[in-house]
N, C-alpha and C positions, 0 to 999 in steps of 0.2 A: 705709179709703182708704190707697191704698202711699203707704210715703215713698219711694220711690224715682220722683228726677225726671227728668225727658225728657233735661235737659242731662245730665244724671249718666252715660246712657246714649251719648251723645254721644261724651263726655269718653272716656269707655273707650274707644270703637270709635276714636278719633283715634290708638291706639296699633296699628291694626292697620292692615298695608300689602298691598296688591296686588302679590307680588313683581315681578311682571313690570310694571309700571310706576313700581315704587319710590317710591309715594305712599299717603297714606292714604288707608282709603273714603271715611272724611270731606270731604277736601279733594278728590276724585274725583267726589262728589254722588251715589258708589254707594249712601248709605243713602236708603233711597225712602219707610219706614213704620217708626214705631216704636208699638209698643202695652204701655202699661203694666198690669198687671190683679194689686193688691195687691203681690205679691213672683213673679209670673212676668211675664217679657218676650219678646213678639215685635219679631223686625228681621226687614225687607225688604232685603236687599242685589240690586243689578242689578250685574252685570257688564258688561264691553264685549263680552262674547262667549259665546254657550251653550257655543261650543269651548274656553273657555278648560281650559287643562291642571291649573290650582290652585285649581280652585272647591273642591274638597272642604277641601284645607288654608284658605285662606282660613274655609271657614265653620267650622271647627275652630280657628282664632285668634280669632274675632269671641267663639266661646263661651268660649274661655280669657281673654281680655280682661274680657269683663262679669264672669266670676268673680271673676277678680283683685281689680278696681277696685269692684264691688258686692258685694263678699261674702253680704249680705243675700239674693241673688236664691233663687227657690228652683228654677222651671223655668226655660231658656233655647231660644226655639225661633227657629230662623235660616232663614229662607224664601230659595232663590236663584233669583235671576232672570235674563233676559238681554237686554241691550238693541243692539244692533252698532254701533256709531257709524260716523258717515260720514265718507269723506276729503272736506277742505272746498273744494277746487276748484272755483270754477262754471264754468269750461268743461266738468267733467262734466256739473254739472245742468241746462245747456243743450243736452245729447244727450242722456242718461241720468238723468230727472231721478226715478229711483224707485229707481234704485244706488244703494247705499250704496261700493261698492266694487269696483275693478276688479284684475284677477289676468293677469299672462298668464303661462302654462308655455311655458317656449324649452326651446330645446338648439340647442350646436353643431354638431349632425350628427346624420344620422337612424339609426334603430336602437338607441337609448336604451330606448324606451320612454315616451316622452315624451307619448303619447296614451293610454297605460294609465294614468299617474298621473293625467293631470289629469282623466279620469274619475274615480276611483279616489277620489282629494281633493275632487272635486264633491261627489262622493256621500257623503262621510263628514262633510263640512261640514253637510250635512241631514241625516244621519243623529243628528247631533249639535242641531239643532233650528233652524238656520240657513235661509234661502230664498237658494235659490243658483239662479246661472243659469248656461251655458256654450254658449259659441259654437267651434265646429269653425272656424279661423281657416286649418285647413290644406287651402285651397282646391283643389290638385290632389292632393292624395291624402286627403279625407275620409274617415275612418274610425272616428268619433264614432256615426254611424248603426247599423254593425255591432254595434259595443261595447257599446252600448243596446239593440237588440234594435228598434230602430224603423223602418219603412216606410213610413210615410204622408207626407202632403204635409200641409203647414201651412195652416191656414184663414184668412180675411181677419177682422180685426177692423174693424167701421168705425164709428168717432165721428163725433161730429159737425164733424168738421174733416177727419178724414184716414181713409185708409185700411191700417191695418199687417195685416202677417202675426202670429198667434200664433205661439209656438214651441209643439213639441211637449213633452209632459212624460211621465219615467217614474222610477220609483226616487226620487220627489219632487223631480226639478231639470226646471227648462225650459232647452229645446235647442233650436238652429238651427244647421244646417249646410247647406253647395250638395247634400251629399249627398239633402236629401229633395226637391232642386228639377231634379235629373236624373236622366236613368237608372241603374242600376245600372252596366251596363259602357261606359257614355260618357265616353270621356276629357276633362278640361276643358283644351280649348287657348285660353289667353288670356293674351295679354297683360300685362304687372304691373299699365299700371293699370286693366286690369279686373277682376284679381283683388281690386286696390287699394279698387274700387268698390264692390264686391260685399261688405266687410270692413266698408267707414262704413254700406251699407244694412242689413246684420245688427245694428248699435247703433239707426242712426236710425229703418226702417221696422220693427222687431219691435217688437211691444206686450209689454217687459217686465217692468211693472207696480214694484211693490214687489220690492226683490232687497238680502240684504246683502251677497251676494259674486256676481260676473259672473266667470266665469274664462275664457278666451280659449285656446284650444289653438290655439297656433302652430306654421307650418310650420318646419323645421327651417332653422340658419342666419342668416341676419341680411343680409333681403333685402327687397321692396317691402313685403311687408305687416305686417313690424315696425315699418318706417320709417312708413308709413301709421296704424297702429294708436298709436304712442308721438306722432305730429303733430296726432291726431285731439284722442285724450281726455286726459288727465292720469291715469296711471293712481296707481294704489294704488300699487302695485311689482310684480317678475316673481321668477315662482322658476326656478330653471335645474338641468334633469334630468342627472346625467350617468352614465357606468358607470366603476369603479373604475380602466380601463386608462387609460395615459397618451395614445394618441393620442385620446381622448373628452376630456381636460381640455386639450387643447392648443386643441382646439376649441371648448369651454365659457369658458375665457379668453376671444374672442372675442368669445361674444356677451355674458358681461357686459362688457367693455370697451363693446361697443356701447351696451348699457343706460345705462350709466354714463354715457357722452357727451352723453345727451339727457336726463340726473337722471331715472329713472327710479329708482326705489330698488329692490336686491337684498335680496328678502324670506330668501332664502337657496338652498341648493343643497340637491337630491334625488339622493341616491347611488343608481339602480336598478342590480337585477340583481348585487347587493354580495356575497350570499356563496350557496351552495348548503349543505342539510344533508340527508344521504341519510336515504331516509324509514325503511330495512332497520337502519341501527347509529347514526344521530344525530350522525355527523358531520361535521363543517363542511368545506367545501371551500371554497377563493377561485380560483375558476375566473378569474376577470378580474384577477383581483390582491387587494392590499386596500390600506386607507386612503386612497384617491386623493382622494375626496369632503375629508374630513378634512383632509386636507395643504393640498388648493386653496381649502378655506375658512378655512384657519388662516393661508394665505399672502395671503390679499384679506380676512381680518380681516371675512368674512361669514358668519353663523350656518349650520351645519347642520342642517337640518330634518329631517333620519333617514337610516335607511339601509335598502332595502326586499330582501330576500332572493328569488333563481331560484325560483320553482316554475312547475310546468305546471299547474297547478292557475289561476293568474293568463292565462295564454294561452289556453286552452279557457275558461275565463268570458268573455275576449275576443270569441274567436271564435261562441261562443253566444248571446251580449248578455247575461249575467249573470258582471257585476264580482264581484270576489272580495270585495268590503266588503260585498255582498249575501249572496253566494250561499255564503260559507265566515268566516262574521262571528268564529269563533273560533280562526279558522287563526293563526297567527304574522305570515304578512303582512297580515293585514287589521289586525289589533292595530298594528302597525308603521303604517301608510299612517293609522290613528286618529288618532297620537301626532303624527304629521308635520303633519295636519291640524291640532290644536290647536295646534303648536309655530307654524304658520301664520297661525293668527287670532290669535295673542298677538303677533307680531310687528305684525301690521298695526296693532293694537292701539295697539302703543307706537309707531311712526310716526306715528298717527291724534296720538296725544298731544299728541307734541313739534312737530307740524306746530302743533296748536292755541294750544301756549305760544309757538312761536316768533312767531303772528302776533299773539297777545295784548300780545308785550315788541313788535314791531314797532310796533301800533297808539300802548301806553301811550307807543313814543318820541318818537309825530309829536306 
């Protein structure tokens, strides 16, 4: 029979912290299993997120920890898991009640790139083990359907109460956009608030089941259907695309100002389009400048989520409907647009947290 006790095991792991929420697993409820057998031990750790960026160091600390503090032990095996916690708003859970969490990708101006990332970050959110879902929010110029490579029309779910659209799925995320409910080359002339309309029926009438992340590609600017989207749900937070030159952060200012006004939280800023590196001699160019990302995050004291480098290689996946996180997984930008993605779910992450403690000290005041 071991002498080594459950609490003993415990005891250790309380010395090891989630950097990115600055707690322990312990006091996090990340440890889920512990199994003792003589002088080896299994632990079950769940994280907030399959994305997260420090699972590996974490479960590299958990096993330096039991050594320390059990010297005794002889194997040490650390199983990780991933569980996504929800933002706790129930105005979500009375539109959205199988979100765990909502994303929108802005920018102040079009030509960013703004619709190749939030593909891009969809896709690497699942690729990474996540159920994601994303809504083409940019109702006159949908171009989520191209990107994906999808033409069909979405089919009717019917319960027994209602009747919703499915979304389509490929590359393992489910999508809806107007793009699969009109023609190809049909202009959409409407109105804001029927654009406006068409934005709450993509949350309310799509059946989108279980989701830990919904991400929201909006149109460029800060105009009805942001203002509709941030009055609608409560979102998570938004991340804001921008490119290195200065008249793109004159107008990125803007709309996180807007964001801001209506607490929406800035998950952070996505530098696109940051540097070029010729494919012939491997050198860097900064065709648009550099630092601008950096400067304007360091001036509004909001995290930078990466910096994603020019290739053509990202525009023909486009235009093909095969993303480059698919279709070129070990190019440099996809590694990059990986990293931005985890640096993403870590932040919601500790949002999610602080949201939770703050309403815990709110409750213990009343």
């Amino acid at each position: 029979m071991s002498n080594i006790s459950h609490e003993a095991v415990i005891s250790a792991l309380k010395n090891v912290n989630d950097p990115d929420l600055n707690r322990d697993l312990v006091s996090l409820d990340m440890i889920k299993d512990i199994r003792i057998n003589d002088k080896d031990i299994f632990v079950i750790v769940e994280l907030t997120t399959p994305a997260c960026p420090l699972k590996d160091k974490i479960q590299q600390d958990c096993i330096d920890a039991i050594k320390k503090h059990i010297p005794s032990t002889n194997k040490i095996s650390i199983e990780m898991t991933a569980r996504v916690r929800s933002n706790l708003d129930e105005r979500k859970n009375s539109i959205l009640p199988g979100v765990k969490n909502t994303i929108a990708v802005a920018s102040g101006k079009g030509g960013v790139g703004k619709s190749t990332v939030a593909v891009n970050i969809s896709l690497a959110l699942a690729k990474l083990g996540a159920k994601v879902g994303l809504i083409d929010a940019d109702i006159y110029g949908p171009s989520i359907p191209l990107m994906l490579g999808l033409n069909e029309k979405p089919q009717i779910f019917q319960d027994a109460r209602t009747a919703k659209m499915l979304p389509l799925e490929n590359y393992g995320i489910k999508v809806i956009s107007i793009g699969f409910l009109i023609e190809d080359d049909a202009p959409v002339i409407w109105r804001g608030p029927m654009a406006s309309g068409a934005i709450k029926q993509f949350m309310s009438d799509v059946h989108w089941d279980e989701l830990d992340y919904l991400v929201f590609d909006l149109p460029p600017g800060t105009g009805d259907i942001q203002l509709t989207l941030v009055q609608t749900i409560p979102l998570s937070g938004a991340i804001v695309v921008t490119t290195p030159q200065d008249v793109s952060l004159i107008d990125v200012r803007k709309a996180i100002r807007m964001f801001q006004r209506v607490n929406v939280p800035i998950l952070g800023i996505v530098e696109n389009m940051s540097y070029f590196i010729a494919p012939d001699t491997g050198k860097k160019y900064d065709i648009f400048g550099s630092g601008g990302g950096e400067k304007l995050a360091n001036e509004l004291s909001i995290p930078l989520l990466g910096a994603i480098p020019i290739n053509s290689k990202i525009r023909v996946g486009g235009d093909n409907g095969k993303p480059i996180v698919f279709d070129s997984p070990e190019s440099e930008e996809s590694k990059k647009i990986i990293d931005i993605s985890k640096n993403l779910a870590a932040q919601i992450s500790i949002n999610n947290l602080e949201a939770k403690t703050s309403k815990i000290e709110i409750s213990l005041g009343d």
